[in-house]
C-alpha positions, 0 to 999 in steps of 0.5 A, a space after each residue: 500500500 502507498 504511504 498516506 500523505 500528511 495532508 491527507 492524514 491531517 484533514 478531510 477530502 477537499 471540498 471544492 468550489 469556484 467562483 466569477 464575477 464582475 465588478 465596476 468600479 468608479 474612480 478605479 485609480 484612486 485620483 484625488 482630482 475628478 479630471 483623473 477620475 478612471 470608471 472600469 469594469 474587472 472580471 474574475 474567475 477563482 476557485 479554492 479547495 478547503 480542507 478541514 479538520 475537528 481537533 477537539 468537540 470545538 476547536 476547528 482547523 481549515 485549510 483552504 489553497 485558494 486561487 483567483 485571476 482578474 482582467 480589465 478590457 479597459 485597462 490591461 495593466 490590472 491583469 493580474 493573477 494571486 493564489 496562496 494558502 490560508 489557515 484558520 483556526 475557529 473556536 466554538 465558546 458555548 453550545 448550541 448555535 448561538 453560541 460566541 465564535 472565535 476565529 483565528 486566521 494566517 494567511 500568504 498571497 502570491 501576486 503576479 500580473 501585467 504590471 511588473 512593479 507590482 508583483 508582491 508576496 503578501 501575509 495576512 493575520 486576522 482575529 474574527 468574533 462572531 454570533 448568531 441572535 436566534 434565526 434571523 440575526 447574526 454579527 461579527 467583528 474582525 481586526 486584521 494586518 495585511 502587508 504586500 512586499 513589492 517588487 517597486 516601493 510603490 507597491 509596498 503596502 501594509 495596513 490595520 483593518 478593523 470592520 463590523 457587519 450585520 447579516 439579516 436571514 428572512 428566508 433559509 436561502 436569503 441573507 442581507 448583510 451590511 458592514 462598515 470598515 476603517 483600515 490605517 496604513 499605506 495604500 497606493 493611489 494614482 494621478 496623471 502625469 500633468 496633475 502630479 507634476 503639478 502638485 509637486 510644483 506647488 498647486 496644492 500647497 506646500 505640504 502637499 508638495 513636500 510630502 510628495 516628493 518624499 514618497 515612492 512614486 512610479 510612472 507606470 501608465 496604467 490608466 494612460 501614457 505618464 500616470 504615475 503611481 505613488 503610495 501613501 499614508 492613509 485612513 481609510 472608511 468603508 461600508 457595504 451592503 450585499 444580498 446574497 440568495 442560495 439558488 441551490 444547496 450549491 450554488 449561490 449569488 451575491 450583489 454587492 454595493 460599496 464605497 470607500 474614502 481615503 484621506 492622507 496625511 496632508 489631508 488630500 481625498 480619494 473616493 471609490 464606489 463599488 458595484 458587484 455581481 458574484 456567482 458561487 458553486 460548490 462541488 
């Protein structure tokens, strides 16, 4: 007989699953300036294969080796591809399903894609408690880190992430949910070539124009010949809403709405809205 795995020996047969969807975001380039303001559609197609183990009546362990990739029609630099493992560890605090859970999370993240600049190893660590109130109502509260180390500064990010969400059951196949999020950290954002030179210049003060001329920047002609790139400090506010139907034991829908504002810290603003249509199956 052949030897036996160690994953096979640790955790249950995966169970599969893929996913696609479409996504429009306005402002996709994070410009502070309305004339830089870049409106694009994303596709994606992933998929993701979860192993799970019982260690104890309420400790459970998942493992899940996830893969997803992303193309935009308008602007081919996005193109980009990201697969990894992720590890959570979930405690059950009570009986019944009612009962407190705590979540424990690690996770990395290959990327690589169109723009080279960007390719990046990430790390994500995340503590989620979450509860249900009878059938109808249930929340959660989660506090996270994510850091990216790029191949250009640039694209260099790591952030703090805390975020609260509300999830509304009328129906066993129906769940409406909402969230709100801040992340604190570094984030990279975008300008045209003419608008960034003229910040530096002075156009929008001199602490903007100190501050820029600080940080790492790349042009990389993203969203058209000279944009430039540059990655900064910033506070980020966030909220959704979403209304995910089961079609099926195995497949389901999510349509999801969200907008996020970013200040930084020379107090120039960046605004997103997000619009979202996903299609889940499971094997």
């Amino acid at each position: 007989m052949g030897a036996v795995s160690p994953l096979r020996a640790a955790f249950t047969p995966p169970a599969f699953s893929v996913n696609t969807s479409y996504r429009w975001t306005e402002n996709i380039s994070r410009a502070s300036g309305a004339a830089d303001f870049r409106d694009a559609a994303e596709y994606e197609l992933g998929g993701q294969a979860r192993f799970v183990r019982q260690l104890t009546p309420r400790l459970l362990a998942r493992l899940d080796l996830e893969f997803a990739g992303w193309t935009s029609p308008e602007y081919d630099l996005l193109d980009r591809l990201e697969f990894g493992p992720r590890l959570v560890l979930t405690r059950k605090m009570g009986l019944g399903p009612e009962a407190w859970v705590l979540a424990a999370e690690t996770g990395l993240t290959g990327r690589t894609g169109r723009l080279d600049d960007a390719d990046s190893v990430g790390a994500l660590a995340a503590l989620t408690l979450s509860k249900r109130f009878g059938p109808w109502f249930s929340t959660a509260v989660s506090g996270s880190w994510t850091g990216h180390k790029a191949r250009d500064a640039t694209f260099a990010v790591a952030h703090y992430a805390a975020e609260a969400r509300v999830n509304f059951d009328p129906h066993p196949r129906a769940r409406f949910s909402f969230g709100v999020g801040r992340r604190d950290g570094t984030f990279t954002v975008g300008a045209s070539g003419a608008r960034f030179g003229r910040a530096l210049a002075g156009a929008l003060g001199p602490a903007v124009a100190s501050y820029y001329a600080a940080i790492p920047t790349a042009t990389t002609g993203v969203f058209g010949p000279g944009w430039v790139s540059y990655r900064v400090e910033a506070e980020l506010e966030e909220w959704w809403c979403e209304f995910s139907p089961a079609l099926t034991d195995r497949a389901s829908v999510a349509l999801r709405y969200g907008r996020a504002h970013f200040i930084n810290r020379v107090d120039v603003e960046y605004r997103q809205d997000t619009v979202s249509l996903s299609f889940l199956y499971a094997f």
